[in-house]
Residue frames relative to the residue before (quaternion, step in Angstrom):
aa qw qx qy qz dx dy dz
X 1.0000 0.0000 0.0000 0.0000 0.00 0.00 0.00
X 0.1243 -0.7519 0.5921 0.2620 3.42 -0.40 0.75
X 0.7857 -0.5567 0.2592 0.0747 3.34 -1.65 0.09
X 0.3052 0.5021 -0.4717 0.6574 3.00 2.17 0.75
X 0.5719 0.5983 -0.3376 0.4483 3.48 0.57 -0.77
X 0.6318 0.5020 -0.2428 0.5385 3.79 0.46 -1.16
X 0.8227 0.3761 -0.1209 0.4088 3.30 0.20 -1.38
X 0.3878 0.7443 -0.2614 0.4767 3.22 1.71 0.12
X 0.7143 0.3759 0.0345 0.5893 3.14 0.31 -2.32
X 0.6700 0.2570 -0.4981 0.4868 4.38 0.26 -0.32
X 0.6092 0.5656 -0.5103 0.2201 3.50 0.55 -0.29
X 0.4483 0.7294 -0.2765 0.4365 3.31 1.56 -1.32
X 0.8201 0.4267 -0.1341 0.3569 3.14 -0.11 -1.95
X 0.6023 0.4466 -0.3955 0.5304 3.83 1.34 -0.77
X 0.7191 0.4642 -0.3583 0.3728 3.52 -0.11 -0.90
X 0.6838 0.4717 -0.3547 0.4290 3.44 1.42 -0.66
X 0.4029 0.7323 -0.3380 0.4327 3.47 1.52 -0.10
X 0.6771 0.4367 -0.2842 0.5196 3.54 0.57 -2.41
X 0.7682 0.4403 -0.2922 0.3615 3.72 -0.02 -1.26
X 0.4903 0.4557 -0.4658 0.5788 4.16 0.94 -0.02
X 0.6181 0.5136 -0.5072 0.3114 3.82 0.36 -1.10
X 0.1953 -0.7697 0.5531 0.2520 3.88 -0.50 0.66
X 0.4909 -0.7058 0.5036 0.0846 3.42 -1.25 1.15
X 0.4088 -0.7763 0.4112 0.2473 3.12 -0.57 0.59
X 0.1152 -0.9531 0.2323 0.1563 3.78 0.19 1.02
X 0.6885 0.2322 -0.2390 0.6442 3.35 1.91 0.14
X 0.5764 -0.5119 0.5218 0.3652 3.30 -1.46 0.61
X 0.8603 -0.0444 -0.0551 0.5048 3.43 0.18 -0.90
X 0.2711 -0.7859 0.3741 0.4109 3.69 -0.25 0.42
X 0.7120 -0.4741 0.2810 0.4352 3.74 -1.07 0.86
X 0.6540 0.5274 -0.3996 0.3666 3.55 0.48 -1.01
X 0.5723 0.6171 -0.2944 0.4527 3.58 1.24 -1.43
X 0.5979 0.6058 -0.3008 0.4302 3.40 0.63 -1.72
X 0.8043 0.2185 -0.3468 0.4301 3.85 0.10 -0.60
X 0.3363 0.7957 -0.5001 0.0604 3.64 0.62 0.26
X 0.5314 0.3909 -0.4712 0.5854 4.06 1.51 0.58
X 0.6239 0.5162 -0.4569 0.3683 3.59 0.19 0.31
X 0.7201 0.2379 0.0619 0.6489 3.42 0.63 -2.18
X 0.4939 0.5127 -0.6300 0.3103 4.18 0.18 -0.38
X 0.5560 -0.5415 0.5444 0.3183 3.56 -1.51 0.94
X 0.6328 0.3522 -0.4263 0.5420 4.06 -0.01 0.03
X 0.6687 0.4976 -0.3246 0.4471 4.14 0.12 0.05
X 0.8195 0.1525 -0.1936 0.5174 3.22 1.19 -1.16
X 0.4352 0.5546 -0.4385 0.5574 4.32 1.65 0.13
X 0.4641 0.6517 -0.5962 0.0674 3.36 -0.17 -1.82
X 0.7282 0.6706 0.0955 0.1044 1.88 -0.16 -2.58
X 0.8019 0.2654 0.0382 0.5340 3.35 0.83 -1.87
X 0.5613 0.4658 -0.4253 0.5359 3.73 1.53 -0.14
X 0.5504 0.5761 -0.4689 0.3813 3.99 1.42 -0.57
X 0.6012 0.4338 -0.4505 0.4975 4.10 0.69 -0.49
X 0.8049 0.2876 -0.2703 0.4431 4.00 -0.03 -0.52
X 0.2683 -0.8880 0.3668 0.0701 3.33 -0.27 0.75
X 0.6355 0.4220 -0.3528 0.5418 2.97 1.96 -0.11
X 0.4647 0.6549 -0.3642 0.4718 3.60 1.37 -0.12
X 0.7040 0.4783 -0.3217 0.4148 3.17 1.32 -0.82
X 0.4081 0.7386 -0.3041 0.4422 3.47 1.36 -0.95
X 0.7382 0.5195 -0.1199 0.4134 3.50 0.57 -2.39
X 0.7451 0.4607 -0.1988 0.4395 3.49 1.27 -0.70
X 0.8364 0.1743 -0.0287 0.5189 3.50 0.92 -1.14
X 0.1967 -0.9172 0.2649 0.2232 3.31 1.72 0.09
X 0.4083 0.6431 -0.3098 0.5689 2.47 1.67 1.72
X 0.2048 -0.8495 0.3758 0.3086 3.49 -0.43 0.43
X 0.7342 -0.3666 0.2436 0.5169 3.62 -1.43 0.89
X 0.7387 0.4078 -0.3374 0.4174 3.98 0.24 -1.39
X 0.7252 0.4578 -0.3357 0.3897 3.99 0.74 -0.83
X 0.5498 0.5525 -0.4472 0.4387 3.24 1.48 -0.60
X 0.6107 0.5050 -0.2091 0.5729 3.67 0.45 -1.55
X 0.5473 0.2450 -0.5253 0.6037 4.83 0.11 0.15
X 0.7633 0.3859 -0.4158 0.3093 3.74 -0.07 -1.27
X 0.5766 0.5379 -0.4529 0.4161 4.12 0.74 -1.20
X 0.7239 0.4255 -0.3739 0.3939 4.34 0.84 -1.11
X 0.6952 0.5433 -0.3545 0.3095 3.37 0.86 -0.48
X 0.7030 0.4377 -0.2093 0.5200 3.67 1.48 -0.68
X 0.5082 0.7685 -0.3703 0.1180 3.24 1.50 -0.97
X 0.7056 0.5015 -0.3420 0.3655 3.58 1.08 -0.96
X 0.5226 0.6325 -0.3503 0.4517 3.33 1.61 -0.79
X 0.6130 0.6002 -0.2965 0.4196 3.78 0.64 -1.73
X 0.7314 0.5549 -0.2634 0.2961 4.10 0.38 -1.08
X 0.0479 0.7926 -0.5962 -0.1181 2.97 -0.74 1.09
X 0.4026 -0.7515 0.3025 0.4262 3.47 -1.24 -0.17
X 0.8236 -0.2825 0.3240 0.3700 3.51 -1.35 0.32
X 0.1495 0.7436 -0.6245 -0.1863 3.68 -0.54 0.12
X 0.6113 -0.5802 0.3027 0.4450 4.04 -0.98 -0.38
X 0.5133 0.4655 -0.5003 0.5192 3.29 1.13 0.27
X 0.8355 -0.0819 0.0087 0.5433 4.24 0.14 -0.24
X 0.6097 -0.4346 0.5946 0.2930 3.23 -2.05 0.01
X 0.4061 -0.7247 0.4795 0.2828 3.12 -1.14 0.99
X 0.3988 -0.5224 0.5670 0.4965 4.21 -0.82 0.26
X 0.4082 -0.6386 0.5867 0.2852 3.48 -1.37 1.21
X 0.7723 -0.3005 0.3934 0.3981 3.14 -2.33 -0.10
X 0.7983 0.3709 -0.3024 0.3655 3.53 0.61 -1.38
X 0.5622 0.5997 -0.4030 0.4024 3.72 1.15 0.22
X 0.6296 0.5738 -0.3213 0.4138 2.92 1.33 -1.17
X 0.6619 0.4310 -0.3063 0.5313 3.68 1.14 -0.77
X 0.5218 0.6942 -0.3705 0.3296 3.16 0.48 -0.21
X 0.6293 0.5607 -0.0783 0.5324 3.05 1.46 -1.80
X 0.8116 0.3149 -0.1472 0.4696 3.65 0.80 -0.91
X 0.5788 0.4938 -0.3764 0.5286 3.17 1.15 -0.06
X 0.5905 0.4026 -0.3849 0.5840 4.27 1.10 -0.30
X 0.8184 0.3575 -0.3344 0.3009 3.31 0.52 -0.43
X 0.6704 0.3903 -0.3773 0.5059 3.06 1.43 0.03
X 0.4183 0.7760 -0.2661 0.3898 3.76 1.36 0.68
X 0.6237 0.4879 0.0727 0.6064 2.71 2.09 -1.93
X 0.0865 0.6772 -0.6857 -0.2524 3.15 0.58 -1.83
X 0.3557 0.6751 -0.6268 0.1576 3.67 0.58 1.05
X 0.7094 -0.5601 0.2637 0.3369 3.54 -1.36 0.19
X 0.6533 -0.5187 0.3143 0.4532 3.49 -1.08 0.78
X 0.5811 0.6066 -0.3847 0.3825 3.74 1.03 -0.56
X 0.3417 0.7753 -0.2785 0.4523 3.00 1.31 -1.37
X 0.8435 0.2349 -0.0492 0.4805 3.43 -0.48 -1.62
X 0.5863 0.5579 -0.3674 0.4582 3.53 0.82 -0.22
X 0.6726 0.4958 -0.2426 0.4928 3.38 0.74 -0.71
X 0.7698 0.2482 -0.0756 0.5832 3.57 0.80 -1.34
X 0.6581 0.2526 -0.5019 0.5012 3.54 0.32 0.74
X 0.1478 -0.8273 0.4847 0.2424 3.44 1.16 -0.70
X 0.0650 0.6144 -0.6652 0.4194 3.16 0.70 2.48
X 0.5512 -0.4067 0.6098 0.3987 3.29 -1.85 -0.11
X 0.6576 -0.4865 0.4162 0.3971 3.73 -1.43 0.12
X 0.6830 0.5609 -0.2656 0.3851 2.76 0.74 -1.80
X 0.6622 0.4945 -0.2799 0.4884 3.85 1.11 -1.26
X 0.6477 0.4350 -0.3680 0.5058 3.94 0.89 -0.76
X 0.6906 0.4993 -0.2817 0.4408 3.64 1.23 0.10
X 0.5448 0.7145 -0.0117 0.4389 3.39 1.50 0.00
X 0.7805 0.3780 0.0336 0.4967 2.19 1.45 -1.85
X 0.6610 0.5045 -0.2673 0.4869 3.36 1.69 -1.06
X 0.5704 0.5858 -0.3664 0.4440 3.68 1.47 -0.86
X 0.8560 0.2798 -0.2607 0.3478 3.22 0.48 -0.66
X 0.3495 0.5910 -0.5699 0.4514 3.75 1.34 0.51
X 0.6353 0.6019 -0.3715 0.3101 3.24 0.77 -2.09
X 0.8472 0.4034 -0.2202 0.2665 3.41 0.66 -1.35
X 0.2890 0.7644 -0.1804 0.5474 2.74 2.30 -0.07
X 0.7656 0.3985 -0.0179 0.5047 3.25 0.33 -1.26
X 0.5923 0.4686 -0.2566 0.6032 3.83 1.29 -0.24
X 0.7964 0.3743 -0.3476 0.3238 3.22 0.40 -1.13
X 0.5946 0.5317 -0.2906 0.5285 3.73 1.53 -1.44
X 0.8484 0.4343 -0.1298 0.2733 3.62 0.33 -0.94
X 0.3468 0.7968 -0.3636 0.3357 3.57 1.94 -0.21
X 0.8341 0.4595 -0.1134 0.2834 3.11 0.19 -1.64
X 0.6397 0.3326 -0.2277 0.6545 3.32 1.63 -0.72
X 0.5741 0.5040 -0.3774 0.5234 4.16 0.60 -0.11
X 0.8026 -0.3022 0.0077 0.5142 3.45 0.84 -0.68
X 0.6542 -0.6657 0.3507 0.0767 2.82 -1.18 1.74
X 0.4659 -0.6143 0.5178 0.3709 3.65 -0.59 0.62
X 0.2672 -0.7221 0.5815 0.2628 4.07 -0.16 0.88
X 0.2379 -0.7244 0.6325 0.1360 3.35 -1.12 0.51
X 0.9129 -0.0954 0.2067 0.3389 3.30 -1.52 -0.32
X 0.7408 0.3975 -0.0087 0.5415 2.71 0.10 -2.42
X 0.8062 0.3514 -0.3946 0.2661 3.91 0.19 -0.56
X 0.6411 0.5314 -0.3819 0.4009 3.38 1.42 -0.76
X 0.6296 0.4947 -0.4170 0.4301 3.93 1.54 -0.14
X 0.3874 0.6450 -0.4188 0.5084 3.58 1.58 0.15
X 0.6725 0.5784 -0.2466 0.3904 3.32 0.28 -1.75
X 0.7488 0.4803 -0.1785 0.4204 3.48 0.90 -1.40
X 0.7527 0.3946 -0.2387 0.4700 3.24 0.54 -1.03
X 0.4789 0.5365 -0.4621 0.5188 4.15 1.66 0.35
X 0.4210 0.6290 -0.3665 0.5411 3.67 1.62 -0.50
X 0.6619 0.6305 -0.1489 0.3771 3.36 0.12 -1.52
X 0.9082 0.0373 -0.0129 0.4166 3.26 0.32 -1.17
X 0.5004 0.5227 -0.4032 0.5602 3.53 1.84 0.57
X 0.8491 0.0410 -0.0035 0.5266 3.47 0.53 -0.87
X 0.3728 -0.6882 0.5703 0.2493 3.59 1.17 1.22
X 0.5134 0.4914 -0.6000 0.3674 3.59 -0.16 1.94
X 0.4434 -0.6292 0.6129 0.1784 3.47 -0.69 1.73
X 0.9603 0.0897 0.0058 0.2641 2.78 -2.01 0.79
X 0.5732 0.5084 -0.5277 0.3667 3.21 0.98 0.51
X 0.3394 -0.6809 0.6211 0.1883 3.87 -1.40 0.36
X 0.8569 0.1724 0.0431 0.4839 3.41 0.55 -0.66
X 0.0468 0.8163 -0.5723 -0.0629 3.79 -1.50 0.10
X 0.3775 -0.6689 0.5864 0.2572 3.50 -0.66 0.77
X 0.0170 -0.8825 0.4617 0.0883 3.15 -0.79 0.61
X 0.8648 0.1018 -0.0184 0.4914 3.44 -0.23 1.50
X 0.6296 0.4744 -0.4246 0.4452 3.20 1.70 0.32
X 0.5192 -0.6816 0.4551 0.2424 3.59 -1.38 0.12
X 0.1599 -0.8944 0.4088 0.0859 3.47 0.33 0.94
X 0.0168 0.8991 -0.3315 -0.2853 3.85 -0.05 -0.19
X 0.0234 -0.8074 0.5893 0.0154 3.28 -1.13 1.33
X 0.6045 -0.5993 0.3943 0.3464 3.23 -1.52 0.00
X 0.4158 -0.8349 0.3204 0.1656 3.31 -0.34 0.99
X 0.6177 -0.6083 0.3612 0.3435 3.60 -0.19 1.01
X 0.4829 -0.7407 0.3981 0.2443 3.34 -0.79 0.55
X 0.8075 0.3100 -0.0932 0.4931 3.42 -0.28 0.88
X 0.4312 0.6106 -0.3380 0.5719 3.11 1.97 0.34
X 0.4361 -0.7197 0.5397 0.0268 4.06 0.59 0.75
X 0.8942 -0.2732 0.1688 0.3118 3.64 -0.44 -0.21
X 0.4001 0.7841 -0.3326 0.3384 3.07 1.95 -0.58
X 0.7150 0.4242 -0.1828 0.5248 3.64 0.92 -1.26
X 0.2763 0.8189 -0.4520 0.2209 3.83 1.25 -0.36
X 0.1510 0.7431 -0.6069 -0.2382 3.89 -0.65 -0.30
X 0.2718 -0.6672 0.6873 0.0927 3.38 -0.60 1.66
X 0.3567 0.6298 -0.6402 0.2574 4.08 0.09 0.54
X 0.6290 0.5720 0.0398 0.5249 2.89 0.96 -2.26
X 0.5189 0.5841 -0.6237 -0.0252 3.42 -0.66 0.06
């Protein structure tokens, strides 16, 4: 092949490249666009706030804890408005992380029924979550002191006649590397 030739065929092949690259053809996509009409927090909210156990069933949370947690984050949660859209309020944004951490359904999940982008239903829960750690640590759990972690032990002690012990996982599968020469011991016959 001589080298007009070459220079021929990479030209082809690039341009056939730019024109596969898929463009992006709406700012927002229509379905997204109606998320204050049809999104699932606009048209539930609302109606799970009159039944309190519906609310419970939904956010496994109650109406008063939902409404202490929404004042404590709320100033953090706001964003502001710009002219191209409304911002998703504070009490959606919890909303959104509180079903999804309720469910542990999928970020799509919430995409669809809040009718956010992923990337935004991903965004949004990290940064309550982290939200929700930092304001909520200190009173949720207490800094353990002294006197409780020799409590803690000595309920060890006399429930399951185990010294020194503070704590137990229960029933989860952790993974480590298994010591050499330890044969099957480290095996997880859950999983096979």
């Amino acid at each position: 092949m001589e080298i007009e030739e070459c220079i021929a065929v990479w030209y082809l092949l690039n341009n056939k490249k730019k024109k596969l690259k898929r463009r992006r053809s709406l700012w927002v996509h229509p379905m997204l666009g109606l998320r204050e009409s049809k999104g699932t927090y606009n048209l539930l909210h609302e109606d799970l706030l009159q039944d309190p156990s519906k609310f419970f069933n939904y956010y496994l949370m109650s109406i008063q804890s939902f409404e202490k947690l929404h004042n404590i984050l709320e100033n953090k949660l706001i964003k502001k408005d710009t002219t191209m859209r409304r911002s998703i309020s504070s009490k959606e944004r919890l909303s959104m992380t509180l079903r999804y951490l309720a469910t542990g359904c999928s970020l799509t999940e919430l995409h669809y029924n809040y009718r956010v982008g992923i990337s935004t239903a991903s965004e949004i829960i990290q940064e309550t979550c982290k939200l929700i750690w930092i304001f909520m640590k200190e009173q949720c759990i207490p800094k353990p002191t002294r006197e409780k972690w020799l409590e803690i032990a000595d309920g060890f002690l006399k429930n399951a006649n185990y010294p020194h012990c503070l704590g137990a996982i229960d029933g989860k599968h952790i993974r480590v590397i298994k010591p050499q020469h330890s044969g099957s011991l480290y095996f997880n016959y859950k999983h096979l």
